[in-house]
FILONU-716501 format. One record per atom (N, C-alpha, C, O): residue in three letters; x, y, z. Coordinates in steps of 0.2 Angstrom, whole numbers, padded with zeros to 4 digits, always signed. Layout:
% residues N
ALAXYZ/...
***
This chain:
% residues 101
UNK+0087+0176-0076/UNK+0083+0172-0072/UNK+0076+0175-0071/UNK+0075+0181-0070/UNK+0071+0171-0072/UNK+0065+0174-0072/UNK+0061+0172-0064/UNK+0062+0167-0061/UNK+0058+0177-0063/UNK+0055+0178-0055/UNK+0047+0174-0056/UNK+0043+0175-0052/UNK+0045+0169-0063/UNK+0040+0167-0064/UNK+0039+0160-0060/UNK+0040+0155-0063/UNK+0036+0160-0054/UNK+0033+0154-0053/UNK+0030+0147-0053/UNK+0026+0145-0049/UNK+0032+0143-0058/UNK+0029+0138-0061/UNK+0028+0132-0056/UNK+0032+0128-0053/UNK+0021+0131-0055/UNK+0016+0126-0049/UNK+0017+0118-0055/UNK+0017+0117-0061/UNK+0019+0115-0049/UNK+0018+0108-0051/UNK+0011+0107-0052/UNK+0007+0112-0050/UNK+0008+0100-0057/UNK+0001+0097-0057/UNK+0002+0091-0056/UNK+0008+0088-0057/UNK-0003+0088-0052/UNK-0004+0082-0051/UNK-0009+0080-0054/UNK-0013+0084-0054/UNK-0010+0076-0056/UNK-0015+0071-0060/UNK-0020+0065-0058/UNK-0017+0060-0056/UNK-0027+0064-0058/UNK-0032+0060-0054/UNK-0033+0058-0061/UNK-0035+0062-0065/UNK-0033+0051-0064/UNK-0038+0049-0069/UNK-0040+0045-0070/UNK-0041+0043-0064/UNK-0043+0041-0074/UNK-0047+0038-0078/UNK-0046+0036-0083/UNK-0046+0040-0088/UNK-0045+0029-0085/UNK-0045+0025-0089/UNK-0052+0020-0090/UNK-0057+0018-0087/UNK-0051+0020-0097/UNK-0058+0014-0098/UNK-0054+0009-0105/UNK-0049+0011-0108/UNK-0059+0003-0107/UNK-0057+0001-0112/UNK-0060+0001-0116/UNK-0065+0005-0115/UNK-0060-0002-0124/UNK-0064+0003-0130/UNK-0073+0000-0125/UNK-0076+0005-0125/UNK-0074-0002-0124/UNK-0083-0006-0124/UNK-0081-0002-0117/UNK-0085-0006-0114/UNK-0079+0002-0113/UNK-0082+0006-0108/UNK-0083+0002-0102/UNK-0085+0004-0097/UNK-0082-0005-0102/UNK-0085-0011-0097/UNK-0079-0011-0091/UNK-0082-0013-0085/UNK-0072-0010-0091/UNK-0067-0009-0084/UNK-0065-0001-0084/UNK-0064+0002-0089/UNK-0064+0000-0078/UNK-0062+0007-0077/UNK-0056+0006-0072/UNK-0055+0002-0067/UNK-0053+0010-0075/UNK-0045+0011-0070/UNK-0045+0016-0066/UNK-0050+0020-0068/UNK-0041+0019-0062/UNK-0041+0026-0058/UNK-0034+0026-0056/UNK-0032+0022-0052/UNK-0032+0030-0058/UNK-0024+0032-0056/UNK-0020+0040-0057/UNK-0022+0044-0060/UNK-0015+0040-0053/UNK-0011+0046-0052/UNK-0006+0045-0055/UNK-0003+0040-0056/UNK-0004+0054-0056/UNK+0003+0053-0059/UNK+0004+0060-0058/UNK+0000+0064-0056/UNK+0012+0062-0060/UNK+0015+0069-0061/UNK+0012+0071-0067/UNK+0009+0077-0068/UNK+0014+0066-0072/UNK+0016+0069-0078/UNK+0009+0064-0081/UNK+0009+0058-0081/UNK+0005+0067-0083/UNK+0000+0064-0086/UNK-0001+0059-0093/UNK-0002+0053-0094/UNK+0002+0067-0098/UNK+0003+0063-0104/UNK+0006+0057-0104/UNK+0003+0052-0106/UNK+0014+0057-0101/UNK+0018+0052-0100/UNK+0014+0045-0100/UNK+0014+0040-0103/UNK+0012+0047-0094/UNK+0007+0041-0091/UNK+0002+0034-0095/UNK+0002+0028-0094/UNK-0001+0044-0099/UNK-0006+0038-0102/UNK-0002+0034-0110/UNK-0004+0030-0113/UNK+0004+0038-0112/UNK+0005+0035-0118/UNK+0009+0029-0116/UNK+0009+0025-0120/UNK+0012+0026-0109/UNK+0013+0022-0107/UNK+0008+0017-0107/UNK+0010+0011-0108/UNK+0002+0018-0105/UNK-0006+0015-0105/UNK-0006+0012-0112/UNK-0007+0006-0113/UNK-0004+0018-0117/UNK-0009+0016-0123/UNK-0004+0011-0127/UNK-0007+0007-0130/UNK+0005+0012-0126/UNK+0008+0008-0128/UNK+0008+0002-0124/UNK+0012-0002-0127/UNK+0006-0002-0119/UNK+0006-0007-0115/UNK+0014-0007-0112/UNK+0015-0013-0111/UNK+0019-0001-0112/UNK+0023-0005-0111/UNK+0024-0005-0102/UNK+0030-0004-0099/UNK+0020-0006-0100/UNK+0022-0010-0093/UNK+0018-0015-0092/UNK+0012-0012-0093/UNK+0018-0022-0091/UNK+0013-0028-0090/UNK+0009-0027-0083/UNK+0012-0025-0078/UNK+0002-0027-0083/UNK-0002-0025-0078/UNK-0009-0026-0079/UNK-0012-0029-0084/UNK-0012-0022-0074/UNK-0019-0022-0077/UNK-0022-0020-0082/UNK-0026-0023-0084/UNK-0021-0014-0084/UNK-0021-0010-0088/UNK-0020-0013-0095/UNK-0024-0011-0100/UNK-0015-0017-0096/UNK-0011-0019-0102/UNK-0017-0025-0102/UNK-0020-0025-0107/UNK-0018-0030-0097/UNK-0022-0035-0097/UNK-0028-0034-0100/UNK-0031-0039-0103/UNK-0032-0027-0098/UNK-0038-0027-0100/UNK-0038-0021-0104/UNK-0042-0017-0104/UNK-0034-0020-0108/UNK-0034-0014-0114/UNK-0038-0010-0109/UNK-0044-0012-0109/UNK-0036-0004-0106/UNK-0038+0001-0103/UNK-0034+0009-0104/UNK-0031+0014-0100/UNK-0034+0007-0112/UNK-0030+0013-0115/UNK-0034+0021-0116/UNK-0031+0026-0118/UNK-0040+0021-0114/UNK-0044+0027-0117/UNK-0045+0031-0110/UNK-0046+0029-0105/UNK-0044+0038-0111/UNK-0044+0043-0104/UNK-0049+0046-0105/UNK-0050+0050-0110/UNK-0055+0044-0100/UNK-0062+0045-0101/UNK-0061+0051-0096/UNK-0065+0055-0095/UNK-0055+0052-0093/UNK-0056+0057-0084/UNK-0052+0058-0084/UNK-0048+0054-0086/UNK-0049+0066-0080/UNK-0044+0069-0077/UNK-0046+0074-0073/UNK-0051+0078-0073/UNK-0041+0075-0067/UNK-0043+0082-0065/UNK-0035+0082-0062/UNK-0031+0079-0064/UNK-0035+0087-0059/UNK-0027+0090-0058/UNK-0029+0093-0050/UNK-0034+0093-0047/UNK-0022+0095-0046/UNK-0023+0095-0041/UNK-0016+0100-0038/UNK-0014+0097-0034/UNK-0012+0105-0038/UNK-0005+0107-0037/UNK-0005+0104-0030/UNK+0000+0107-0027/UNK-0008+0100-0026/UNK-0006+0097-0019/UNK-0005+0089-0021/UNK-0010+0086-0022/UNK+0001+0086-0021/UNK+0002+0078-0021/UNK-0002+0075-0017/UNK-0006+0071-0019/UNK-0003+0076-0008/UNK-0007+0074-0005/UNK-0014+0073-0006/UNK-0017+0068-0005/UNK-0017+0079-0009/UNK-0022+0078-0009/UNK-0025+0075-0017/UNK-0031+0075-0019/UNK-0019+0073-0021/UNK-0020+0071-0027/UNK-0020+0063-0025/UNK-0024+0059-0027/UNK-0016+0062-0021/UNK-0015+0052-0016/UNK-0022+0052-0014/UNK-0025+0048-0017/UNK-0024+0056-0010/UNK-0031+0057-0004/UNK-0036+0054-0009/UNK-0040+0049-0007/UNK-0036+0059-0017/UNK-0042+0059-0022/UNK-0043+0052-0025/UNK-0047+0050-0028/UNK-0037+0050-0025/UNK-0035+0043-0030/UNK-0039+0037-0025/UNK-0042+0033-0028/UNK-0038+0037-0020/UNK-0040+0033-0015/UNK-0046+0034-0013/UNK-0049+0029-0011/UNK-0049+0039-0013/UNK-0058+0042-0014/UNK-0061+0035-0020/UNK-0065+0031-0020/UNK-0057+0039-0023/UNK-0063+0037-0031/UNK-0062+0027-0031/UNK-0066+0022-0030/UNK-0057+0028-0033/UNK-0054+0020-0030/UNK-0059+0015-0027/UNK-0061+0010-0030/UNK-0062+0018-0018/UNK-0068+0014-0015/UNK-0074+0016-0019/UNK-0078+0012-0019/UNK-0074+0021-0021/UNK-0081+0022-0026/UNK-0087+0017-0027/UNK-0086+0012-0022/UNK-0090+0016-0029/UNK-0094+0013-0031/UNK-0096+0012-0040/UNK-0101+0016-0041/UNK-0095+0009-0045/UNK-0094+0009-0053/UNK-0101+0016-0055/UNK-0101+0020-0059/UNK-0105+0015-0052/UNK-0111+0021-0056/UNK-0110+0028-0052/UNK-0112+0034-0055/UNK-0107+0028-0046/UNK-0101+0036-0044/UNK-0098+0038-0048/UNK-0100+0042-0052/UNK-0092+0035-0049/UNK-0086+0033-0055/UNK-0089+0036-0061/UNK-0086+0040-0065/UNK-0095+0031-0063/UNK-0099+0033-0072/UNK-0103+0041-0071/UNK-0105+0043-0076/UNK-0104+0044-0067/UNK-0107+0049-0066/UNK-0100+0054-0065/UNK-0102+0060-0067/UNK-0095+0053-0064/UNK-0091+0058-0062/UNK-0088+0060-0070/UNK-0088+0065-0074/UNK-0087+0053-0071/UNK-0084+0054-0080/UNK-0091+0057-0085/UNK-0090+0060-0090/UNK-0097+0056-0083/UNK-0103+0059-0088/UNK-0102+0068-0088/UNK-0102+0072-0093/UNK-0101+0069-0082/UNK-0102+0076-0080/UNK-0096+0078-0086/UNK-0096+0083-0089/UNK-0091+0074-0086/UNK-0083+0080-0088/UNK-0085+0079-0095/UNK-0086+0084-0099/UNK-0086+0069-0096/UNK-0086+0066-0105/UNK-0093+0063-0106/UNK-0094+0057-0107/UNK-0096+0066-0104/UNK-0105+0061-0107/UNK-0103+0057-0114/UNK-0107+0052-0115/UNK-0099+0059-0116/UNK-0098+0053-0123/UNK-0094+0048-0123/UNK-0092+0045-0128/UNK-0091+0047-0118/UNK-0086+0045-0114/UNK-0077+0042-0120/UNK-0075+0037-0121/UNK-0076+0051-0123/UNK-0074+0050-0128/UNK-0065+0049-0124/UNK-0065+0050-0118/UNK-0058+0046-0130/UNK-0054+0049-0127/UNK-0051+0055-0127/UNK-0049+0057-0133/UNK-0050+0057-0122/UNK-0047+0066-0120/UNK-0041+0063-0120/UNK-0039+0062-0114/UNK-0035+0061-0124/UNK-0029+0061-0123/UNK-0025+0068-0129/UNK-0019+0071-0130/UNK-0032+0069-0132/UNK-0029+0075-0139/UNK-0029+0080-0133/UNK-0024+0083-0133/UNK-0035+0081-0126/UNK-0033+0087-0124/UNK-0027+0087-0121/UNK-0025+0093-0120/UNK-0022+0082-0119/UNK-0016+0085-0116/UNK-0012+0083-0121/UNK-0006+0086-0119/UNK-0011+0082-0125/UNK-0005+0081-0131/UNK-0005+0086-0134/UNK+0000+0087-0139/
***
């Protein structure tokens, strides 16, 4: 048995669709999961409705509450907050799903 500690992540992200025009913002445990869920459409939603398959944003969080807190921050945002926070991480606003897979 190993005495090695392994911290949970939570997840803050960012969705967009290919033309960049809807943004989505959502939490999760398991990121990856999340978004190939996203990319396959297989839950009917917003997401599926407005093809919001590309992850323009993430950050991570090992506190669930303060990963809720974040999600709900960005959420009230304002759309050119939102585009400045995704510029800072992806100024090309490419998708980052190679970096978690």
């Amino acid at each position: 048995m190993s005495d090695e500690i392994t911290e949970e992540l939570f997840y803050i992200y960012i969705l967009s669709n290919e033309k960049n025009t809807i943004l989505y913002v959502g939490f999760t445990k398991n990121l990856k999961r999340r978004v190939l869920q996203h990319k396959s459409k297989s839950s009917k939603g917003f997401t599926s409705q407005y093809k919001c398959t590309k992850l323009v944003y993430f950050e991570s969080t090992i506190y669930v509450l303060n990963a809720i807190k974040r999600e709900k921050q960005i959420k009230k945002w304002n759309r050119e907050w939102k585009e400045n926070l995704i510029n800072d991480m992806n100024p090309d606003w490419n998708d980052l799903y190679w970096m978690i897979s």
